[in-house]
PDB file of N, CA, C and O in Angstrom:
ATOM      1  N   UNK A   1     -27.304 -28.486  13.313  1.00  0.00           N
ATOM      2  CA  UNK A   1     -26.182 -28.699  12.426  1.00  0.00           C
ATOM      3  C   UNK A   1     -26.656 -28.811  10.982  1.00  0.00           C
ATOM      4  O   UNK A   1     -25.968 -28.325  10.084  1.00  0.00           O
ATOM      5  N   UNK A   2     -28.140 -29.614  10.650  1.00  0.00           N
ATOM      6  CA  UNK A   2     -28.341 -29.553   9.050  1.00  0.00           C
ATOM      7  C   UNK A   2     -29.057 -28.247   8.506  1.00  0.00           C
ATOM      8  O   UNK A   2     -29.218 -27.921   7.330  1.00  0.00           O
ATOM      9  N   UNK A   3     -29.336 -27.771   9.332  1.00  0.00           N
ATOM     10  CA  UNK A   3     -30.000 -26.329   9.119  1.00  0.00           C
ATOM     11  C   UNK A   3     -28.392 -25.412   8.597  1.00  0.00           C
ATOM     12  O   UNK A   3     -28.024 -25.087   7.467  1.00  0.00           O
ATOM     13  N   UNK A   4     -27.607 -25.174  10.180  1.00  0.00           N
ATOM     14  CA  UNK A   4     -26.233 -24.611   9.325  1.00  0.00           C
ATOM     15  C   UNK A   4     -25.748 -25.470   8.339  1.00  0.00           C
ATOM     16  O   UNK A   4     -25.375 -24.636   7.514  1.00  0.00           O
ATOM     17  N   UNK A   5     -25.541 -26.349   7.943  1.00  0.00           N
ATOM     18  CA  UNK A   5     -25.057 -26.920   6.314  1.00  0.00           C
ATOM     19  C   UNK A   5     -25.454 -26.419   5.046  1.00  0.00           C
ATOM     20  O   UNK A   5     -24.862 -26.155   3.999  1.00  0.00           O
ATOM     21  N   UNK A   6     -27.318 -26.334   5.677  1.00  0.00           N
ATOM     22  CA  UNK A   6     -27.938 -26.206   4.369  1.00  0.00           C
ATOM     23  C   UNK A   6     -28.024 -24.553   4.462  1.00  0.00           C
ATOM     24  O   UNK A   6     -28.262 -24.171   3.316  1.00  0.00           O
ATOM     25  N   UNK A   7     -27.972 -23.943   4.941  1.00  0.00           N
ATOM     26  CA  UNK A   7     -27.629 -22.477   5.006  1.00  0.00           C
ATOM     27  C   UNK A   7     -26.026 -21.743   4.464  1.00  0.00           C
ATOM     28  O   UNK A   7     -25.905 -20.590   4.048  1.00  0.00           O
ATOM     29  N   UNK A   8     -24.683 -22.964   4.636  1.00  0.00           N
ATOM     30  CA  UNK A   8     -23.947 -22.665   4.005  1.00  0.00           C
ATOM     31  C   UNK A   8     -23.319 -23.242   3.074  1.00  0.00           C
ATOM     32  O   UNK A   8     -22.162 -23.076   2.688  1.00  0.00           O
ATOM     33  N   UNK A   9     -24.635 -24.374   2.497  1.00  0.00           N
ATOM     34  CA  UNK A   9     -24.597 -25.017   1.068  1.00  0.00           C
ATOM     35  C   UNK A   9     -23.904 -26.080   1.346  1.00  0.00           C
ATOM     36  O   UNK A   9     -23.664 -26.716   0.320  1.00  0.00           O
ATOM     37  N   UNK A  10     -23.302 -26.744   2.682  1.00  0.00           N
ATOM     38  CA  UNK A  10     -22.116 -27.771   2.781  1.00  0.00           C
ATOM     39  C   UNK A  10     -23.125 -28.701   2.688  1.00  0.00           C
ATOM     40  O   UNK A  10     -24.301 -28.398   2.887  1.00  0.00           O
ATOM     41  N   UNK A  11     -22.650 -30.138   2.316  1.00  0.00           N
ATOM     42  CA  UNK A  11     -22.828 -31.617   2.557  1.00  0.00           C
ATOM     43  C   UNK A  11     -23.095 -31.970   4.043  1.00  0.00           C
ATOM     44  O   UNK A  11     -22.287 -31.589   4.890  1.00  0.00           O
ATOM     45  N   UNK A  12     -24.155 -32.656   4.385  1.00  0.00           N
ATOM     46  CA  UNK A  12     -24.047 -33.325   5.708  1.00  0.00           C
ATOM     47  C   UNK A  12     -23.605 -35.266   5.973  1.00  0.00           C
ATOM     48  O   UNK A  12     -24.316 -36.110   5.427  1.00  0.00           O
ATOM     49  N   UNK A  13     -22.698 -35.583   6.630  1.00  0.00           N
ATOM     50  CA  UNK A  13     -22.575 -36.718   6.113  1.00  0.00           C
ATOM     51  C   UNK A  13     -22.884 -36.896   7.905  1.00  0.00           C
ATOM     52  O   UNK A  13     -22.199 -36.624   8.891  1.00  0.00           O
ATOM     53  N   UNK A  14     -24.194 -37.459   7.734  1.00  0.00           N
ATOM     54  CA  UNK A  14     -24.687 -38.242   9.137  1.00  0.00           C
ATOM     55  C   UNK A  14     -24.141 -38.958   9.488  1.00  0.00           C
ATOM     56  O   UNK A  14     -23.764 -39.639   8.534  1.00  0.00           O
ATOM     57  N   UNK A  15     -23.764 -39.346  10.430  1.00  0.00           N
ATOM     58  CA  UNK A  15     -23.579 -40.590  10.845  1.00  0.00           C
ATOM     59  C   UNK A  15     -25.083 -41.837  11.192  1.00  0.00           C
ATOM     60  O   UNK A  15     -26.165 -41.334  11.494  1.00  0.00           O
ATOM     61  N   UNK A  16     -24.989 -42.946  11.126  1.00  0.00           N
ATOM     62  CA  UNK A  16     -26.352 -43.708  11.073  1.00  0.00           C
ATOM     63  C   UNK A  16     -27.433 -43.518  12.498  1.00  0.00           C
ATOM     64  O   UNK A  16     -28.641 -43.379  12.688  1.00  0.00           O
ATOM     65  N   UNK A  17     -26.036 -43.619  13.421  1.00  0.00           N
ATOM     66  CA  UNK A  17     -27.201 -43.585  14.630  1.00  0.00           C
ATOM     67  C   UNK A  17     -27.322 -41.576  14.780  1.00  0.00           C
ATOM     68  O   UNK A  17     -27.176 -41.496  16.000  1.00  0.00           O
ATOM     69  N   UNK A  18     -27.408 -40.795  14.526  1.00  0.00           N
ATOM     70  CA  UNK A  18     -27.615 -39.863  14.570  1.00  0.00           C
ATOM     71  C   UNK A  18     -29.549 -39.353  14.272  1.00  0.00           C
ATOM     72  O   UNK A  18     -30.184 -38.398  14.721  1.00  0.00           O
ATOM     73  N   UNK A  19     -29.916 -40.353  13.453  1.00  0.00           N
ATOM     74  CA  UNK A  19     -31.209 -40.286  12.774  1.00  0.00           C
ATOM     75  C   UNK A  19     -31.202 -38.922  12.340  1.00  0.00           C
ATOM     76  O   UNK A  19     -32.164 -38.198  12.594  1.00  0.00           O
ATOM     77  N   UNK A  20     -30.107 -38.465  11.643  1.00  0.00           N
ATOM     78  CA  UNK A  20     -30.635 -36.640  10.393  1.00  0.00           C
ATOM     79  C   UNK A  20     -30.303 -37.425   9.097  1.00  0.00           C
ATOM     80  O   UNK A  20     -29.337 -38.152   8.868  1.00  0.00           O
ATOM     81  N   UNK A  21     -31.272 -37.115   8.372  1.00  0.00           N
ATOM     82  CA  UNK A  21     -31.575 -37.454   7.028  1.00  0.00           C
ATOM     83  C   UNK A  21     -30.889 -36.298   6.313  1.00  0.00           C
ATOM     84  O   UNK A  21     -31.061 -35.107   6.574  1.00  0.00           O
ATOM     85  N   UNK A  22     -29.744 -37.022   4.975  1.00  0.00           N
ATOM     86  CA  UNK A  22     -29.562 -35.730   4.115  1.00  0.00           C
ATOM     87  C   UNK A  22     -29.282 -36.272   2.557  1.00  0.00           C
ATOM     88  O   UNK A  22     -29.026 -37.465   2.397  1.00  0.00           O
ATOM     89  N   UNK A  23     -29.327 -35.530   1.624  1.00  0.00           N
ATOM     90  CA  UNK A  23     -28.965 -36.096   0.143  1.00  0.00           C
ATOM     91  C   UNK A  23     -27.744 -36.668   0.393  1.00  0.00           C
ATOM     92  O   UNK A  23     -27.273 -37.025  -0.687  1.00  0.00           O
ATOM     93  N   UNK A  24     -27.086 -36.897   1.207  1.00  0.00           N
ATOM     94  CA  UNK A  24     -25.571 -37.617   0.909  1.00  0.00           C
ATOM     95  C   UNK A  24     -25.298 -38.924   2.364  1.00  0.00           C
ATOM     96  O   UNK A  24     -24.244 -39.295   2.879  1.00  0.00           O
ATOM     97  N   UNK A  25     -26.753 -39.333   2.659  1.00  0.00           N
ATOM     98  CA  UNK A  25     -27.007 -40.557   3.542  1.00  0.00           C
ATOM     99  C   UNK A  25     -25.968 -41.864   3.419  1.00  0.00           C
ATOM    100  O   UNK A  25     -25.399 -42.628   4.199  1.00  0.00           O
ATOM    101  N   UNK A  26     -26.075 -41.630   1.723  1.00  0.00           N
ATOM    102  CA  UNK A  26     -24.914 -42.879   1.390  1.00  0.00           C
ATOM    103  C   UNK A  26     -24.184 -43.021   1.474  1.00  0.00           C
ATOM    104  O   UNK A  26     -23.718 -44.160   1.444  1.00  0.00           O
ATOM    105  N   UNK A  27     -22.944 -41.090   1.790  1.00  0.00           N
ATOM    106  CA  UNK A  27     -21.743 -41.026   1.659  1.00  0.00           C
ATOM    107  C   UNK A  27     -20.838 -42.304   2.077  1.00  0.00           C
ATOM    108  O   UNK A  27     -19.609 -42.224   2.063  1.00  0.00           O
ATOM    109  N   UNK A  28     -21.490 -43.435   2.433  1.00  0.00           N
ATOM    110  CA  UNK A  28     -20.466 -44.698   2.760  1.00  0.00           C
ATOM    111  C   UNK A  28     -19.745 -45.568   1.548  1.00  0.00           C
ATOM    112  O   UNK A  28     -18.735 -46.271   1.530  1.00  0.00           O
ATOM    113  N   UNK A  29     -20.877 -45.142   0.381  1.00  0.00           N
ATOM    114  CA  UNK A  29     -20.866 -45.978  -0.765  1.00  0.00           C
ATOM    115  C   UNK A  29     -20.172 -44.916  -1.686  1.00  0.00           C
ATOM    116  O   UNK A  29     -19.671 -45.255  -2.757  1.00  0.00           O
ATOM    117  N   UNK A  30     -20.156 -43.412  -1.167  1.00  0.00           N
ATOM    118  CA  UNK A  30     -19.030 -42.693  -2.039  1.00  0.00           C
ATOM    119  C   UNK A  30     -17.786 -42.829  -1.814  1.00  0.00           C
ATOM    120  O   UNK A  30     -16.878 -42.948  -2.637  1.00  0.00           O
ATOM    121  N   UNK A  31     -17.723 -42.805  -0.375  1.00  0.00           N
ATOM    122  CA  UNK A  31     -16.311 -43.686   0.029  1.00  0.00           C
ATOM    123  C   UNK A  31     -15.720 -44.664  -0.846  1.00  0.00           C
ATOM    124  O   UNK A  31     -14.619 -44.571  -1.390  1.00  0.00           O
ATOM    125  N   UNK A  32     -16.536 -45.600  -0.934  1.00  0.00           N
ATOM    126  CA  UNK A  32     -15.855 -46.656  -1.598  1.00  0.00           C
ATOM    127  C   UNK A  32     -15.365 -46.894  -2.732  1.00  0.00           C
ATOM    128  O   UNK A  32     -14.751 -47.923  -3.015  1.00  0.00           O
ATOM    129  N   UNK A  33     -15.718 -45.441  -3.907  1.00  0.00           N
ATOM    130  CA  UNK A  33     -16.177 -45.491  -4.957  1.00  0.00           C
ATOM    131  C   UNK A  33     -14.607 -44.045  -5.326  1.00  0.00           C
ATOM    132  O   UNK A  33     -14.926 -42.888  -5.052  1.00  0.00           O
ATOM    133  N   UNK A  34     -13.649 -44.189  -5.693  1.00  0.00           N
ATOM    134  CA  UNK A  34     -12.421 -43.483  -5.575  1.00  0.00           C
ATOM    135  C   UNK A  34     -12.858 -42.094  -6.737  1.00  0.00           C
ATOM    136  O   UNK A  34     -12.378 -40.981  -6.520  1.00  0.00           O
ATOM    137  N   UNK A  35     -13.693 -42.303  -7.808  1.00  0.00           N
ATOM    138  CA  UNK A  35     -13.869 -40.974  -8.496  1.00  0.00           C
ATOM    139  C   UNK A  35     -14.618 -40.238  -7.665  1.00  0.00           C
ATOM    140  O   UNK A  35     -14.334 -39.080  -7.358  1.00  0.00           O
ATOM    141  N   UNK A  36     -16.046 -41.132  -7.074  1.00  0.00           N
ATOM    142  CA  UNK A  36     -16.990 -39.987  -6.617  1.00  0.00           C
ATOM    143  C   UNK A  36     -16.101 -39.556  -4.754  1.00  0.00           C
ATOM    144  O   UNK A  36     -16.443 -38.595  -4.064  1.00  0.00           O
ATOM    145  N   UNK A  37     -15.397 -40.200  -4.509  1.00  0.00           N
ATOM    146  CA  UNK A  37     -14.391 -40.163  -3.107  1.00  0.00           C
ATOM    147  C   UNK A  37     -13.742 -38.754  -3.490  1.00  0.00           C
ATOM    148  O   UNK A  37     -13.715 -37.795  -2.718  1.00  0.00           O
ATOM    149  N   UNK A  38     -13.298 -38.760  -4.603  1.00  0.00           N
ATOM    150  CA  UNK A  38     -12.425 -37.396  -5.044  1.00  0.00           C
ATOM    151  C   UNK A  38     -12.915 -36.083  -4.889  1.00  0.00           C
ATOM    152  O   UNK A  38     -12.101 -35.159  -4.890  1.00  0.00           O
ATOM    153  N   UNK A  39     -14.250 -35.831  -4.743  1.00  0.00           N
ATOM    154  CA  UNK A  39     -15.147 -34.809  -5.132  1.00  0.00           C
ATOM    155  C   UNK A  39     -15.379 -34.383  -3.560  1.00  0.00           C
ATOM    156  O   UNK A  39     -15.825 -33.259  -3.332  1.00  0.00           O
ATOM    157  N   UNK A  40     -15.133 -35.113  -2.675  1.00  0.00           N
ATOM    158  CA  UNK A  40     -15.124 -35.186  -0.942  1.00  0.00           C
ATOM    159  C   UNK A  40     -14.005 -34.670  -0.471  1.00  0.00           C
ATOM    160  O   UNK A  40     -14.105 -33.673   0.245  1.00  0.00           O
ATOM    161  N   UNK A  41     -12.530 -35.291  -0.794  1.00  0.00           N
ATOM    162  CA  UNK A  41     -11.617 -34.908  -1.001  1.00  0.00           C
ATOM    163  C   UNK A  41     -11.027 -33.465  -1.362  1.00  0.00           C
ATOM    164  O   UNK A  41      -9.815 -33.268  -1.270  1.00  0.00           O
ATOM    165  N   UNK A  42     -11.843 -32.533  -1.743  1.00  0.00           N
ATOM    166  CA  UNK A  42     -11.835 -31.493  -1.881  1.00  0.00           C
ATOM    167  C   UNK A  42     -12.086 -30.457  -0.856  1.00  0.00           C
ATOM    168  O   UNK A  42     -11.846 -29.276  -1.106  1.00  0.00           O
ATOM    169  N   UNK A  43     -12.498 -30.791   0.140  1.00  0.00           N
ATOM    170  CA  UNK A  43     -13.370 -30.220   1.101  1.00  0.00           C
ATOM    171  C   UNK A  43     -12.844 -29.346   1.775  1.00  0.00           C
ATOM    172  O   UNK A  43     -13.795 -29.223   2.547  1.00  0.00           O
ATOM    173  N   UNK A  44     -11.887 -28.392   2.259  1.00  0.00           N
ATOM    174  CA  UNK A  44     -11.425 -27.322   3.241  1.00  0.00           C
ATOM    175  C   UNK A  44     -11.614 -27.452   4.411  1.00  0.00           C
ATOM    176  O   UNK A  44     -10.672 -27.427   5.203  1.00  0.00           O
ATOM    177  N   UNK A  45     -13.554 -27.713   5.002  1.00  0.00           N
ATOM    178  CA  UNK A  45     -12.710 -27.913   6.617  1.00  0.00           C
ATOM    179  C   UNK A  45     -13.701 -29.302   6.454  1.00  0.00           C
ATOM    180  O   UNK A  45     -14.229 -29.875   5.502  1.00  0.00           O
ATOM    181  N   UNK A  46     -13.642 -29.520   8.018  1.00  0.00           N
ATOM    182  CA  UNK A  46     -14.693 -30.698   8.455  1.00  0.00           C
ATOM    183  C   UNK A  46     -15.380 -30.190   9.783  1.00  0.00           C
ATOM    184  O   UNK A  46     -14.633 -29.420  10.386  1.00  0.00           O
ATOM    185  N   UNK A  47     -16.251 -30.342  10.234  1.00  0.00           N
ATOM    186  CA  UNK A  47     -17.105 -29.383  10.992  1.00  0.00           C
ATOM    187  C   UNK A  47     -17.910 -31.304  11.522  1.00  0.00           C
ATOM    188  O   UNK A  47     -18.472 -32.071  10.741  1.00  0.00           O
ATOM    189  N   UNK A  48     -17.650 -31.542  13.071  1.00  0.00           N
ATOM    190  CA  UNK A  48     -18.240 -32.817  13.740  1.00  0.00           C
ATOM    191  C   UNK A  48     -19.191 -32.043  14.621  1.00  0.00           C
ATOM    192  O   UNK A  48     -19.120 -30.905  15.086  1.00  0.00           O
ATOM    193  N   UNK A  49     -20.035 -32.925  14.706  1.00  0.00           N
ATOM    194  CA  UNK A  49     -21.061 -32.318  16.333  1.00  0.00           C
ATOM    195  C   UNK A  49     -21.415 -33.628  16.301  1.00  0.00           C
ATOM    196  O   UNK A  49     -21.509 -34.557  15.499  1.00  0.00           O
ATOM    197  N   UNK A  50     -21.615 -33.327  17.706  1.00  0.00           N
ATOM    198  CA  UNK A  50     -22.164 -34.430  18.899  1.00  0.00           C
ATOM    199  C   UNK A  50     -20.858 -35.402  18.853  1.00  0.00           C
ATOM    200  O   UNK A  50     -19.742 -35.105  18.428  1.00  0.00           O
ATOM    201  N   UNK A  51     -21.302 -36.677  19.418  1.00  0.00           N
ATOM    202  CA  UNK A  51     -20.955 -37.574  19.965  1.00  0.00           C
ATOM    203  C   UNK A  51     -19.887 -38.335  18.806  1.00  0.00           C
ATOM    204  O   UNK A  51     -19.948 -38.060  17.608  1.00  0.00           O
ATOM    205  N   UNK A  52     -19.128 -39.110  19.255  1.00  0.00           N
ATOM    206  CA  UNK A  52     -18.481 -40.371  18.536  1.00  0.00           C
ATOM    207  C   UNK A  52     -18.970 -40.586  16.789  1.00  0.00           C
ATOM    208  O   UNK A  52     -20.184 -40.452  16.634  1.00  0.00           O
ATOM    209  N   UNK A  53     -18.357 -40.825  15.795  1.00  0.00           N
ATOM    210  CA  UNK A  53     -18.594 -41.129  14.874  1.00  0.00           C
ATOM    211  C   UNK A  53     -18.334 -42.425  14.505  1.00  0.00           C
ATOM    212  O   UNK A  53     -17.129 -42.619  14.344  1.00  0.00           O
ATOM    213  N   UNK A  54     -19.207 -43.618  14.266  1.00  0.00           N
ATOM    214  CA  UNK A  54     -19.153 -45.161  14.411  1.00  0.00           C
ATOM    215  C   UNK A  54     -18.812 -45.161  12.938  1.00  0.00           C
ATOM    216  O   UNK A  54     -17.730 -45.728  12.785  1.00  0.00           O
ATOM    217  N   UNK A  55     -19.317 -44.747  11.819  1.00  0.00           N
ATOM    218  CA  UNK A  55     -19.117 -45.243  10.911  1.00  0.00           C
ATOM    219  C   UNK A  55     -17.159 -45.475  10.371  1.00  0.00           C
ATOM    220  O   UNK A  55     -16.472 -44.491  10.095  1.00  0.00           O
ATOM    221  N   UNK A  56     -16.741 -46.557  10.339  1.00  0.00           N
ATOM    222  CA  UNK A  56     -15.459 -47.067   9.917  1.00  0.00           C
ATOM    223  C   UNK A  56     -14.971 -46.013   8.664  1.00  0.00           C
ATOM    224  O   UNK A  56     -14.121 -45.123   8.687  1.00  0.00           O
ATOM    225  N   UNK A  57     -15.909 -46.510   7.499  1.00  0.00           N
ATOM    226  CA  UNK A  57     -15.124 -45.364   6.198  1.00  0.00           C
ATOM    227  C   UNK A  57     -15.105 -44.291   6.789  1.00  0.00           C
ATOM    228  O   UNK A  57     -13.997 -43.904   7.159  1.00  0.00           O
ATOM    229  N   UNK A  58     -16.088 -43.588   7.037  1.00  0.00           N
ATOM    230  CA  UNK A  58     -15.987 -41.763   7.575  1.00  0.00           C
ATOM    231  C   UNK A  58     -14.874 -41.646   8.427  1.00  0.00           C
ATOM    232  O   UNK A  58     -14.042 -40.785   8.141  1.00  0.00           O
ATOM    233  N   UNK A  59     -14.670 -42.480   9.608  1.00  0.00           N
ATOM    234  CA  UNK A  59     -13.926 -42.036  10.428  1.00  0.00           C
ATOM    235  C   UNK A  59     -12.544 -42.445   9.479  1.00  0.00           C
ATOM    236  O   UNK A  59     -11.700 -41.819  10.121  1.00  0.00           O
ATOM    237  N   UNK A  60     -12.046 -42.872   8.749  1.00  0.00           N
ATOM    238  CA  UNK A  60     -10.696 -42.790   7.704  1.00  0.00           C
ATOM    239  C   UNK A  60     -10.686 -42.062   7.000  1.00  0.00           C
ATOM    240  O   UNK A  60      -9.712 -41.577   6.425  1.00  0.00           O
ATOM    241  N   UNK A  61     -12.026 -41.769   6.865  1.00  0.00           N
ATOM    242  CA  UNK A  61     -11.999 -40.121   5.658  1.00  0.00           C
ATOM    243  C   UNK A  61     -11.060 -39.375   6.472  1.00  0.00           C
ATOM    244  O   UNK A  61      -9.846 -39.195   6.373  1.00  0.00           O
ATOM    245  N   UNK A  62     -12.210 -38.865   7.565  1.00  0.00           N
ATOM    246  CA  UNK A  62     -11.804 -37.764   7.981  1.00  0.00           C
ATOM    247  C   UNK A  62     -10.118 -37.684   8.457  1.00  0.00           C
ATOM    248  O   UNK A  62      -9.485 -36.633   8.353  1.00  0.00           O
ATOM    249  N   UNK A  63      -9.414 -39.165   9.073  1.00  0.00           N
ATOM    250  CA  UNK A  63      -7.896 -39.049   9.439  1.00  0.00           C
ATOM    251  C   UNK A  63      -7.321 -38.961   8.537  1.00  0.00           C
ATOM    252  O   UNK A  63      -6.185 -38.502   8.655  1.00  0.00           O
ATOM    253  N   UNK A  64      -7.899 -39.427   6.929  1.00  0.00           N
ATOM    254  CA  UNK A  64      -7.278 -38.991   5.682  1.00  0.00           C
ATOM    255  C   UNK A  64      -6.870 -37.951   5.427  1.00  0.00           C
ATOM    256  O   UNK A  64      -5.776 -37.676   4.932  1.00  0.00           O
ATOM    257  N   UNK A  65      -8.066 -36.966   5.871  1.00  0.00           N
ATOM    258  CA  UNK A  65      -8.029 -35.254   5.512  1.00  0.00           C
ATOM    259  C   UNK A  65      -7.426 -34.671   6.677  1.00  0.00           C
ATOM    260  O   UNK A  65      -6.761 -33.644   6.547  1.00  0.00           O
ATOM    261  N   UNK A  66      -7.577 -35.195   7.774  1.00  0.00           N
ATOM    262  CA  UNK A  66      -6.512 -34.556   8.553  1.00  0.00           C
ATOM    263  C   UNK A  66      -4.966 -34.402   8.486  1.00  0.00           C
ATOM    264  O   UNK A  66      -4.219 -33.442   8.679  1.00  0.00           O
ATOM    265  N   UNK A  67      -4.731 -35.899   8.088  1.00  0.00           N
ATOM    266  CA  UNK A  67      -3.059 -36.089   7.632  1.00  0.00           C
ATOM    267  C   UNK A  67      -2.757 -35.405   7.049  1.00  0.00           C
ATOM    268  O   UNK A  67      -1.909 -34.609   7.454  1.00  0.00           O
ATOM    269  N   UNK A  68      -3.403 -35.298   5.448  1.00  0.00           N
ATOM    270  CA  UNK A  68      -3.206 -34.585   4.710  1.00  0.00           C
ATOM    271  C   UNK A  68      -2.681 -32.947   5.134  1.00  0.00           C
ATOM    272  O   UNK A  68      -1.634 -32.411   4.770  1.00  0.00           O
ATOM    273  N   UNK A  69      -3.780 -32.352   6.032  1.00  0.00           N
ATOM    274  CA  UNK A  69      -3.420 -31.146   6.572  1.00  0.00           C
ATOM    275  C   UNK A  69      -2.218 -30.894   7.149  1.00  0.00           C
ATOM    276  O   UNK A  69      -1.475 -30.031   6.681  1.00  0.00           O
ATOM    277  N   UNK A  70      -1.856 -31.695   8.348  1.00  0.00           N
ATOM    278  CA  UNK A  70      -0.427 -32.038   8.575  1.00  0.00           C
ATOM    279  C   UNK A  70       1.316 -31.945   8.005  1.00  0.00           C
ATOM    280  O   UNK A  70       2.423 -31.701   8.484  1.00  0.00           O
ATOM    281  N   UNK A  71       0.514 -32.422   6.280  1.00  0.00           N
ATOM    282  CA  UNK A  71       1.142 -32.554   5.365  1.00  0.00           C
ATOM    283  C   UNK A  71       1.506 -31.334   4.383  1.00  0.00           C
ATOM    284  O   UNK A  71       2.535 -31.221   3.717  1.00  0.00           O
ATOM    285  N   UNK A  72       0.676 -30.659   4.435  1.00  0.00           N
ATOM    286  CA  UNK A  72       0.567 -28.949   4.118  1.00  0.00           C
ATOM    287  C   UNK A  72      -0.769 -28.892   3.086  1.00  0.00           C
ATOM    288  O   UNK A  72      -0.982 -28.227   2.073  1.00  0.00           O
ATOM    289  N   UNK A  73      -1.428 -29.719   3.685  1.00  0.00           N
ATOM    290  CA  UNK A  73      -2.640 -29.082   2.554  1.00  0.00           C
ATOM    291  C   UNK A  73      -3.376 -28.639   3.810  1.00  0.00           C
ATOM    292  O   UNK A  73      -3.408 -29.210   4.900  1.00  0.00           O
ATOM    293  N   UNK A  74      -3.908 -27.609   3.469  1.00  0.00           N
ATOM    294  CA  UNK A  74      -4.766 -26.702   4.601  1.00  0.00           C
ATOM    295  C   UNK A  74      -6.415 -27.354   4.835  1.00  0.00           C
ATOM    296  O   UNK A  74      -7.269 -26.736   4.200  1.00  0.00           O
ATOM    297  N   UNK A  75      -6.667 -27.940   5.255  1.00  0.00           N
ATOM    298  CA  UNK A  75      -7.764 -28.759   5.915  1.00  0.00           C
ATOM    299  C   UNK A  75      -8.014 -28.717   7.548  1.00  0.00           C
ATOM    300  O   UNK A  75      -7.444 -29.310   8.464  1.00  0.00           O
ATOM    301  N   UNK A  76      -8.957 -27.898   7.533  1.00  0.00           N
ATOM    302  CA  UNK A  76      -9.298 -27.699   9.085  1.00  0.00           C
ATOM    303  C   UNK A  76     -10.172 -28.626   9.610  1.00  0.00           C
ATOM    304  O   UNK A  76     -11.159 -28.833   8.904  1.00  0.00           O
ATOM    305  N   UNK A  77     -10.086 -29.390  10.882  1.00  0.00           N
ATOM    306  CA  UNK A  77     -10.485 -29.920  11.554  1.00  0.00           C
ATOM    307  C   UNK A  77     -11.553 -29.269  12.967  1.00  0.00           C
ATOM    308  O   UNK A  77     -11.075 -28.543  13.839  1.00  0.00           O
ATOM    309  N   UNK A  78     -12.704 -29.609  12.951  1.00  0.00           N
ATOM    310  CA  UNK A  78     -12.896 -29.021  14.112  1.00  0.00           C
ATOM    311  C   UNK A  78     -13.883 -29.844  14.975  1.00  0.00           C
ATOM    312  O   UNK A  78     -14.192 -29.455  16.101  1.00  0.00           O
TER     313      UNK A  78
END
C-alpha cells in the first residue's frame, strides 16, 4: 500500500498499530488543527487496506468525507 501511494504521489495516513512509517505519521495532530485539516479535506477518494482502523480522529475523518459524498460532493470510499 505505501509503495502504491508513493507511486501515485498520495499521502499515507497509517494507522499506529500498522507499524508503516510515512511523512504524514502525525496526521492525528493535523486533524486537530482545522487550517492544516482543510488541506485533507480536499482529497477525492480514500483508499483503506487491511484491518480495522483504531485511530478515533481518522476514523471521523474519514465518516466526515463520506457524508459529505452522500451529500453530493463526490468522494469515493473504498
Amino acid at each position: 500500500a505505501k509503495a502504491f501511494a508513493q507511486q501515485m504521489g498520495w499521502p499515507v495516513l497509517a494507522d499506529p498499530q500498522s507499524g508503516v512509517s510515512s511523512d504524514w505519521s502525525h496526521y492525528d495532530l493535523w486533524l486537530q488543527q482545522p487550517k492544516l485539516a482543510s488541506q485533507l479535506d480536499e482529497c477525492d477518494l480514500v483508499l483503506q487496506f487491511g484491518s480495522r482502523i483504531i485511530s478515533k480522529r481518522l476514523n471521523q475523518w474519514i465518516n466526515k468525507q463520506v457524508s459529505q459524498s452522500q451529500q453530493g460532493r463526490d468522494v469515493q470510499y473504498w
